[in-house]
C-alpha positions as CSV (number, residue, x, y, z in Angstrom):
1,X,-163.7,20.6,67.7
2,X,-162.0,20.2,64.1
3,X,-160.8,23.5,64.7
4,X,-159.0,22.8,68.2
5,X,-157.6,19.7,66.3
6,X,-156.1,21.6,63.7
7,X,-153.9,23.9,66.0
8,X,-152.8,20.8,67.3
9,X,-151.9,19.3,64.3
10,X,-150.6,22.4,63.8
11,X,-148.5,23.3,66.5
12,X,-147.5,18.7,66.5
13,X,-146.1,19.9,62.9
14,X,-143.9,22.6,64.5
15,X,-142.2,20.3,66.6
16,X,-141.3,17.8,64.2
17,X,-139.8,20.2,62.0
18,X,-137.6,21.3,64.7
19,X,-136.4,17.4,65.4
20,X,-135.7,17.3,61.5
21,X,-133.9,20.0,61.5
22,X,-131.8,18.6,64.7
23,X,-131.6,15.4,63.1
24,X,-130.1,16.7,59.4
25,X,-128.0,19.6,61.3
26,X,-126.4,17.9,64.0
27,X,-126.2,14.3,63.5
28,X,-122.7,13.0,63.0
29,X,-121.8,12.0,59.5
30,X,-118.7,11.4,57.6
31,X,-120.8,11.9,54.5
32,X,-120.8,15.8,55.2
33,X,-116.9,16.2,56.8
34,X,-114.7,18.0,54.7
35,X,-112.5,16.3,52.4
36,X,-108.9,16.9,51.4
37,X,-106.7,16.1,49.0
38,X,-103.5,15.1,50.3
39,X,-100.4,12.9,49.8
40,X,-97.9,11.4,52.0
41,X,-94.6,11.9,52.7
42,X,-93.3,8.1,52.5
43,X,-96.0,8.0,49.2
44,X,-96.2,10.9,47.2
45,X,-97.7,9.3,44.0
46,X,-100.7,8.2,45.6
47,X,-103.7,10.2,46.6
48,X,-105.2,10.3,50.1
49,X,-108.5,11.4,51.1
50,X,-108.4,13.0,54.5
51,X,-111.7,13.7,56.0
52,X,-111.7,16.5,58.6
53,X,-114.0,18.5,60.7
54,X,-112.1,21.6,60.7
55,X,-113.3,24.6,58.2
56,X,-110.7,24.3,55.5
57,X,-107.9,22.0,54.8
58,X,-105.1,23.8,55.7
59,X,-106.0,24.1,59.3
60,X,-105.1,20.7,59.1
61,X,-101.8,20.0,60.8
62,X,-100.0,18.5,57.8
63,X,-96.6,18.7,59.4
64,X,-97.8,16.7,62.5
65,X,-99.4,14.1,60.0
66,X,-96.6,13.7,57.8
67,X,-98.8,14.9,55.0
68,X,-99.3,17.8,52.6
69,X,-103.1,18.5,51.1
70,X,-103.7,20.3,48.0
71,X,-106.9,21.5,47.9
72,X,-110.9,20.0,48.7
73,X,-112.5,16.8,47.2
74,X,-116.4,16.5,46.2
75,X,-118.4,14.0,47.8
76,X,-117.6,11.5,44.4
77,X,-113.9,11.8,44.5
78,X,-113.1,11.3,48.0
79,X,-114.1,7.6,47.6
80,X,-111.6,4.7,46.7
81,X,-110.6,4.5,43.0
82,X,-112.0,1.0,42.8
83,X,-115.7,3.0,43.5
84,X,-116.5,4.8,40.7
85,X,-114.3,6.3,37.5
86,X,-114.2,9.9,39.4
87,X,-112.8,8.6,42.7
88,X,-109.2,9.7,43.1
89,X,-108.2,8.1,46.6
90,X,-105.9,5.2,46.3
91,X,-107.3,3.8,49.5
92,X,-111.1,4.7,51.5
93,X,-111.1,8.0,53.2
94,X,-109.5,8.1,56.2
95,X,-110.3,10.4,59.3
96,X,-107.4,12.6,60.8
97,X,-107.3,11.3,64.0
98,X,-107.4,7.8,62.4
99,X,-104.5,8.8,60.2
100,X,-101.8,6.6,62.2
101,X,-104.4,3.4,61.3
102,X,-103.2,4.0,57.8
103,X,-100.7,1.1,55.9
104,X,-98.4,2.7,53.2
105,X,-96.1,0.1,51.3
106,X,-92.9,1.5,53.8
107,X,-95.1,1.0,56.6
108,X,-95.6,-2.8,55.9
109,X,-92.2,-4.0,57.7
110,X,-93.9,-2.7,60.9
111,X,-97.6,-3.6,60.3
112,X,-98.8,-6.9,62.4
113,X,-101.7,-8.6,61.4
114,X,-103.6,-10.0,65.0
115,X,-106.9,-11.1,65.4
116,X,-109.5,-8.6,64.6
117,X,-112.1,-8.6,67.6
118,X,-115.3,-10.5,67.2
119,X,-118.3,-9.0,68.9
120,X,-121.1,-11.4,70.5
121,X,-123.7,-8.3,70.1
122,X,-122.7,-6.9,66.4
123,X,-122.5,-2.7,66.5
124,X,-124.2,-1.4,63.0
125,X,-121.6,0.2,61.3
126,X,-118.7,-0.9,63.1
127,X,-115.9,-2.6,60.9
128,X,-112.8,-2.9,63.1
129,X,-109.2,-3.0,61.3
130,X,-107.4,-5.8,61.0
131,X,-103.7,-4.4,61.7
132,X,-102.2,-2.6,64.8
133,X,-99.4,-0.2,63.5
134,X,-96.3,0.1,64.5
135,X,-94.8,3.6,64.1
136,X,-92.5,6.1,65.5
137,X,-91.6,4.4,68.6
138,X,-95.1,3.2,69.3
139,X,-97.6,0.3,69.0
140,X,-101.5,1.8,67.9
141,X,-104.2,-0.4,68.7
142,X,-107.3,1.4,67.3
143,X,-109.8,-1.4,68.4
144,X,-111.1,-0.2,71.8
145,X,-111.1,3.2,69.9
146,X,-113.3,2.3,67.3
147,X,-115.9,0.5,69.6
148,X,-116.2,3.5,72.0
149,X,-117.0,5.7,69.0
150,X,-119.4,3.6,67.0
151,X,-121.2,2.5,70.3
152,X,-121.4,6.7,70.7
153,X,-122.7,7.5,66.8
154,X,-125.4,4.3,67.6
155,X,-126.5,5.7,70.8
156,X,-127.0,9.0,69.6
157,X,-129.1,7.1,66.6
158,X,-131.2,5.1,69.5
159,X,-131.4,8.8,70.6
160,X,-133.3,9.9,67.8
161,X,-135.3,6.6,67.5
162,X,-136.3,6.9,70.7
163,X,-137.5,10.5,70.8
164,X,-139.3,10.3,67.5
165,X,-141.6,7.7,69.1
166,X,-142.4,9.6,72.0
167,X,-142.9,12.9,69.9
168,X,-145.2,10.1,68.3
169,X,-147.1,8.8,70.9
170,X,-147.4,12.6,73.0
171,X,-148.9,13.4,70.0
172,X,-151.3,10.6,69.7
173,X,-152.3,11.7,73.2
174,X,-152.5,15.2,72.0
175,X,-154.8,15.1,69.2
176,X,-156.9,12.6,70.5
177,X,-157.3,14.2,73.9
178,X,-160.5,15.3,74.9
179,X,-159.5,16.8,78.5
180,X,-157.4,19.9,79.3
181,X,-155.5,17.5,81.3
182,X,-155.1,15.1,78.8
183,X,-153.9,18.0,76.6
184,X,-151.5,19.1,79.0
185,X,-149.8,15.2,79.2
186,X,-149.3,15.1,75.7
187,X,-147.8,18.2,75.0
188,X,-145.4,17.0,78.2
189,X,-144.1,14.3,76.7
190,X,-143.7,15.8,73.0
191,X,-142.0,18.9,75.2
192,X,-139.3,16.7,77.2
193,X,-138.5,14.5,74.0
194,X,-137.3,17.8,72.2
195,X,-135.5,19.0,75.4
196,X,-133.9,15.4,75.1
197,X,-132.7,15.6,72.3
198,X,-131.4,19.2,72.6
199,X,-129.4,18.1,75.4
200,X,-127.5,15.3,73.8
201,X,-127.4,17.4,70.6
202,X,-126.2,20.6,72.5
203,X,-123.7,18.7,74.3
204,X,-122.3,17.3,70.7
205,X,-121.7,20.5,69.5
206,X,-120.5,22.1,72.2
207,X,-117.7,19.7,72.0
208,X,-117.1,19.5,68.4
209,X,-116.7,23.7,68.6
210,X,-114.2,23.1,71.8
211,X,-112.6,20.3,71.0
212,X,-113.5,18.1,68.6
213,X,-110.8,15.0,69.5
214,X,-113.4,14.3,72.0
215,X,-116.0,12.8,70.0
216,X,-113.2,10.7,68.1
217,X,-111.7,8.8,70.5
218,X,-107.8,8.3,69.7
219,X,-106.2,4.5,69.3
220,X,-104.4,3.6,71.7
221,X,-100.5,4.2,72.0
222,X,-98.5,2.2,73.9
223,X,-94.4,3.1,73.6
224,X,-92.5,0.5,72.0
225,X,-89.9,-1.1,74.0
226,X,-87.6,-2.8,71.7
227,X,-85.9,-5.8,72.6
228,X,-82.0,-5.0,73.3
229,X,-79.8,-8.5,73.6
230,X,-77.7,-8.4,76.6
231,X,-75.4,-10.5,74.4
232,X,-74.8,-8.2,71.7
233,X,-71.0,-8.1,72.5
234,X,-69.6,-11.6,72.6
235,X,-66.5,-13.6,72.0
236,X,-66.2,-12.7,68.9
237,X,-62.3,-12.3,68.3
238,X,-62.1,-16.2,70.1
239,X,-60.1,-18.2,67.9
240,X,-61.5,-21.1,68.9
241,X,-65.1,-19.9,68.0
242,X,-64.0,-20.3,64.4
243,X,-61.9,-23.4,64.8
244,X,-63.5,-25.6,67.0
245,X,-61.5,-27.4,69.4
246,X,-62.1,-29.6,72.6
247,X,-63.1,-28.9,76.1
248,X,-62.2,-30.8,79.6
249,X,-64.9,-30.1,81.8
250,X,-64.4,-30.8,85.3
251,X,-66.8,-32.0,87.6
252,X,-68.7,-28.9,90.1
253,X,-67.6,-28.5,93.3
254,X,-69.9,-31.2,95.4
255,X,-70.8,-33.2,92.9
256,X,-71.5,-36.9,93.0
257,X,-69.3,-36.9,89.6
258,X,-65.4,-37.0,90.0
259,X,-64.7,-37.7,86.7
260,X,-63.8,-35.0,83.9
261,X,-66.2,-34.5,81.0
262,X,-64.8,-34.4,77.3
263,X,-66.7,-32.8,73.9
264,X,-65.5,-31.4,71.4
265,X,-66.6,-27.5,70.0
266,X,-68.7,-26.6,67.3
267,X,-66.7,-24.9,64.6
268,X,-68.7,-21.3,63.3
269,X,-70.2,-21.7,60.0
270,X,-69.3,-18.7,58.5
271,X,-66.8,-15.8,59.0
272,X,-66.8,-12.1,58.9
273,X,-68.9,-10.4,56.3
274,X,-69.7,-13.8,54.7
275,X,-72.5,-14.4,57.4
276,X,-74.7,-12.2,56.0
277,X,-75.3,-14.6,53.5
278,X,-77.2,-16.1,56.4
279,X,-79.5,-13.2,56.9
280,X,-82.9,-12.2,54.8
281,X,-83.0,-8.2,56.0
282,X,-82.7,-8.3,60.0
283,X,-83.2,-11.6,60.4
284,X,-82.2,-14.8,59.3
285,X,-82.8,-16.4,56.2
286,X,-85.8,-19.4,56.2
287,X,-83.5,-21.6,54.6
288,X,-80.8,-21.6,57.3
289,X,-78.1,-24.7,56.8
290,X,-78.0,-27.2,59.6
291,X,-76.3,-26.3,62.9
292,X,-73.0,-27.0,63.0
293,X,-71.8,-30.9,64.2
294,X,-71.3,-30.9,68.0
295,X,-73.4,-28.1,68.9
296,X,-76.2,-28.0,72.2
297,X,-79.2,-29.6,71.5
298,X,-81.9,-30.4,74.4
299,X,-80.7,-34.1,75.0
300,X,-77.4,-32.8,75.8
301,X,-78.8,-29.4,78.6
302,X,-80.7,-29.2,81.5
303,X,-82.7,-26.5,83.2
304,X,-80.9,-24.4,85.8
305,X,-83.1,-24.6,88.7
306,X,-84.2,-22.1,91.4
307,X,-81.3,-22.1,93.7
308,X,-80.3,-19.9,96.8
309,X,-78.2,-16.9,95.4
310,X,-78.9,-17.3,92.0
311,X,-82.1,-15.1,89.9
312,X,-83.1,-15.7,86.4
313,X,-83.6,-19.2,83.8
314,X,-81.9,-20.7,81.2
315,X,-80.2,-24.2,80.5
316,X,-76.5,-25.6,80.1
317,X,-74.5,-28.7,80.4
318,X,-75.0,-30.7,84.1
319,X,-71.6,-29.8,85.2
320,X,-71.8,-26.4,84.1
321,X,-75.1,-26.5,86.0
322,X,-74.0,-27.7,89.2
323,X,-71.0,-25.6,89.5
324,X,-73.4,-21.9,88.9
325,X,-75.9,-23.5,91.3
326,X,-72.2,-24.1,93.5
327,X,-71.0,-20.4,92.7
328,X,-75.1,-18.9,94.3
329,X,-74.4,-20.3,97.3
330,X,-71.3,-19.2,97.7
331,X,-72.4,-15.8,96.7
332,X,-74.9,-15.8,99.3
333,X,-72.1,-16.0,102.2
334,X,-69.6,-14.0,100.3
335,X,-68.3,-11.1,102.8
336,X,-70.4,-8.0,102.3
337,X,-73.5,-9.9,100.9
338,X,-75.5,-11.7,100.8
339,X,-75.0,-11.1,97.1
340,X,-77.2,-12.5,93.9
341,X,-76.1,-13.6,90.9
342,X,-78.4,-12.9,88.0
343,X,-78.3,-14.9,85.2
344,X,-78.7,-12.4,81.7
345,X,-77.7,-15.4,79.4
346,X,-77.0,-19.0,78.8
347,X,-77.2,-21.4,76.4
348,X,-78.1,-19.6,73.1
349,X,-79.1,-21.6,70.1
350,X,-77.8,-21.8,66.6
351,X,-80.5,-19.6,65.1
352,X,-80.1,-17.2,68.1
353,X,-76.5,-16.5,67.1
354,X,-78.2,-15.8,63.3
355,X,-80.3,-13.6,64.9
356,X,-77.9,-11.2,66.4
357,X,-75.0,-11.4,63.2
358,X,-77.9,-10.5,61.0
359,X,-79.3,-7.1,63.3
360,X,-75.2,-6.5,62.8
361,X,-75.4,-6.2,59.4
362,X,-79.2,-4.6,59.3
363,X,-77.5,-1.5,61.7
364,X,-74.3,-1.1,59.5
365,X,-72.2,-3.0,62.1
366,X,-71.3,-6.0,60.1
367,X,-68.0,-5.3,60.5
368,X,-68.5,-6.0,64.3
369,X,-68.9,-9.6,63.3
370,X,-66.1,-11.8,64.0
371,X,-64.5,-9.0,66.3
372,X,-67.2,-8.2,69.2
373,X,-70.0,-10.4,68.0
374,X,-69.4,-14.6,67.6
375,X,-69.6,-15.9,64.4
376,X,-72.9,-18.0,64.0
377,X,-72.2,-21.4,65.3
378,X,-69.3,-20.6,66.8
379,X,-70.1,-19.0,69.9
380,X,-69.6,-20.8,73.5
381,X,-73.1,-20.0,74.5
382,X,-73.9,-22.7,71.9
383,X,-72.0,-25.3,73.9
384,X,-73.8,-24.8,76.7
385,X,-70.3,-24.0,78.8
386,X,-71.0,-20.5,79.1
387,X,-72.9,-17.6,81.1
388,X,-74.0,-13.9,80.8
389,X,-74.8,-13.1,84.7
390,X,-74.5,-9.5,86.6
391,X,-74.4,-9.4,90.2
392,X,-77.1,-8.3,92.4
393,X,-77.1,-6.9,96.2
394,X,-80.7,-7.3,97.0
395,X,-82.8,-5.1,94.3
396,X,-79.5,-2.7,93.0
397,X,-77.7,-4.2,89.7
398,X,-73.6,-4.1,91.2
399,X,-72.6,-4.6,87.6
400,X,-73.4,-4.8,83.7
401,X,-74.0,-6.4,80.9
402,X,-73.1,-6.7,77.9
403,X,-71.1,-3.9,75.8
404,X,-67.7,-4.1,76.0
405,X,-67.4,-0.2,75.2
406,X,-68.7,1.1,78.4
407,X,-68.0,-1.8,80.6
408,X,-65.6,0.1,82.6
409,X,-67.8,2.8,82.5
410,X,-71.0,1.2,83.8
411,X,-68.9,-1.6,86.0
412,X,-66.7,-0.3,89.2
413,X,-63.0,-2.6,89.6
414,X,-64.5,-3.5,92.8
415,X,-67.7,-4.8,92.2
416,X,-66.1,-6.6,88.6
417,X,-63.9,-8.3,90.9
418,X,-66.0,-9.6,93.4
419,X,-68.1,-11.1,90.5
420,X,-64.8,-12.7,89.8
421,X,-63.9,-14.0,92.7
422,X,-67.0,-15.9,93.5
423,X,-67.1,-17.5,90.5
424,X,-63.3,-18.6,90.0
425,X,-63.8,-19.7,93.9
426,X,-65.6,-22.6,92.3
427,X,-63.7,-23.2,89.1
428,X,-65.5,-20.9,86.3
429,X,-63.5,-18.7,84.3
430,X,-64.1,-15.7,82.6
431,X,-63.5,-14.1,79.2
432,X,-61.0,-11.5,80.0
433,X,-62.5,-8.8,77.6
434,X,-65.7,-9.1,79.3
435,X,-66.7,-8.6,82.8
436,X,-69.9,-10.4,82.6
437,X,-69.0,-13.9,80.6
438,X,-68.0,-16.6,82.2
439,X,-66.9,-20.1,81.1
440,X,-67.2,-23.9,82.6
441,X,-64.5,-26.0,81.5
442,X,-62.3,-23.5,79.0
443,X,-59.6,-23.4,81.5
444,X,-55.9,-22.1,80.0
445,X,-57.8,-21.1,76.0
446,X,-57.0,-18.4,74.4
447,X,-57.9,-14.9,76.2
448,X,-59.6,-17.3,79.0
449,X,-58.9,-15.4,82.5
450,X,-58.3,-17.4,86.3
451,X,-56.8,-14.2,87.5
452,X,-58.5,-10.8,87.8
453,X,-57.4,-8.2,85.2
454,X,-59.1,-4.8,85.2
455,X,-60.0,-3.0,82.5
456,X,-60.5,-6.3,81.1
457,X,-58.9,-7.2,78.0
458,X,-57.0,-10.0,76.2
């Protein structure tokens, strides 16, 4: 009887060597990746530790990574340099497919701090980062990225858990059996834990040999689409956007008004390269000086409000209101329509016009300002007199906005001057440099256009 125990013991021994040896062999650890030495491109005085599964550093793909790796690191100096006096890494290790997570001190322009995810069950060992990157054209969000793989190293942990107790408990039932049959259960269930494990383990390194992306999920990439202002050209060589001046607007065609409306312009608060004393980088400065005296504000615009013939939102001055909602009804019934008029632009606040003289100056087109782009302040976009719009035959865009380069280009005579004609029908006039502006009340101003010119100019 002791004897028959003994083999039992025995052979119980035997299999619990084997799940050792799967569990120290096979189980996933950063601990035991290889380490590399390496240094980036944008930061070449500061050490990065690079942890990789491949079998030697340079099978890394350095180029693709924007990095170049010396040599290996021991398991004390691929650690921060705030861990211990032998650490060398100027930041924790990171892993290569992780590498894109990483914020050097160039990358900080384009890193946004968001709300780091907050789990109602916490995952052991799961530390999300708190920035998404922004880099080469894309946006990485490594969050669902690093859920999916630390929910797969814990499984693979409850793996192990769970098969250690059954080995356990089969060979409870082994030892103590005192039946063939009872024998024969507990060897079953000690037999079907190892093939468990096996499997899962088998299937890890199976894929780690093939292709070992697939037990690091990537962060997601989604393509940055930058935002492009239809306005970027604008009235910039307008005299009167520098030196003020008054406006007579008429009353809209149908309106209960018959009276003319009177204001005077805001005069630009800067000219030429001198704006970019309003700028900090790209965008304008915190500090920015009041908007200028007779400028839009919200007591003085309304809403343009879903009308037949018209597409798009923005606000402008009643009158100018009522005659666009005048000029989408007439392009509804204009011969060959019905057509749409699609509304790119309209009343554009003082720290919008910043906004676009300081990307000027950040692209190396400050020179631009003052001659194709208004002067901050000066603009008639700030009045709330003017329009970007395109015109629309059901779905297909008839003409463009908003560079004056390619206008004639990107803009047929035909189609520029039926754009024209609807809306001088009803008393708006248009910029003559630029087939998509048009004006309420500037009628007879300088390079202000009630008859059709094409190519348009001044």
């Amino acid at each position: 009887m002791i004897t028959n125990h003994f083999a039992r013991f025995k052979a119980l021994s035997g299999s619990i060597s084997v799940i050792v040896f799967l569990f120290i062999g096979l189980f996933p650890s950063t601990a035991s990746a290889l380490c590399c030495k390496c240094i980036r491109e944008q930061a070449p005085d500061k050490t990065l530790c690079l942890q990789t599964a491949k079998k030697a550093c340079s099978d890394i793909d350095q180029k693709k990574l924007g990095v170049v790796c010396t040599g290996e690191l021991s398991e004390t100096q691929c650690q921060s340099i705030d861990s211990n006096a032998s650490a060398v890494c100027f930041e924790n290790p990171v892993q290569v497919d992780t590498i894109e997570q990483i914020k050097t001190e160039e990358e900080a322009k384009t890193v946004k701090t968001i709300t780091t995810p907050t789990l109602n069950v916490p995952i052991p060992g799961l530390d999300f980062a708190a920035k998404i990157v922004e880099r080469g054209g894309y946006i990485v969000f490594p969050f669902l990225a690093q859920y999916v793989y630390a929910v797969y190293k814990w499984l693979l942990g409850a793996t192990i858990v769970a098969a250690a107790i059954m080995i356990m408990y089969g060979g409870f039932k082994y030892l103590m059996a005192s039946t063939g049959a009872k024998v024969e259960s507990g060897k079953k269930i000690i037999v079907d834990a190892i093939v468990g494990i096996v499997l899962v383990f088998g299937a890890y390194t199976i894929l780690q040999v093939v292709n070992p992306s697939a037990l690091t999920p990537s962060s997601i990439r989604l393509r940055n689409i930058p935002y492009q202002a239809y306005f970027e050209e604008e009235e910039g060589n307008d005299p009167a956007s520098v030196q003020g001046g008054t406006v007579s607007m008429p009353p809209a065609p149908g309106s209960q008004s018959t009276a003319n409306l009177s204001f005077k312009l805001p005069v630009a608060v800067c000219s030429g390269l001198a704006c970019k004393s309003l700028c900090d980088g790209c965008a304008p400065k915190a500090d920015l000086p009041p908007p200028p005296a007779n400028i839009a504000t919200s007591k003085d615009l309304v809403v343009i409000p879903s009308s037949p013939g018209l597409q798009g939102s923005g606000t402008l001055r009643p009158q100018a209101m009522e005659a666009l909602v005048a000029a989408g009804k007439v392009a509804q019934g204009w011969q060959g329509g019905p057509y749409i008029i699609k509304i790119i632009d309209s009343t554009r606040p003082f720290h919008a016009q910043v906004t676009i003289a300081c990307k000027a100056f950040c692209n190396n087109e400050g020179n631009k300002v003052g001659v194709t782009i208004a002067q901050p302040g000066g603009s008639k976009h700030g009045s709330g007199i003017a329009v970007d719009i395109v015109l629309m035959r059901g779905s297909k865009m008839l003409t463009t906005c908003c560079t004056s380069k390619t206008q004639t280009k990107t803009i047929s005579e035909e189609n520029g001057k039926i754009l024209f004609d609807i809306m001088s029908s009803v008393g708006w006039v248009r910029l003559c440099n630029e087939a998509w502006h048009f004006e309420w009340g500037t009628k007879g101003t300088s390079c202000r256009c009630d008859n059709f010119k094409w190519p348009p100019k001044c």
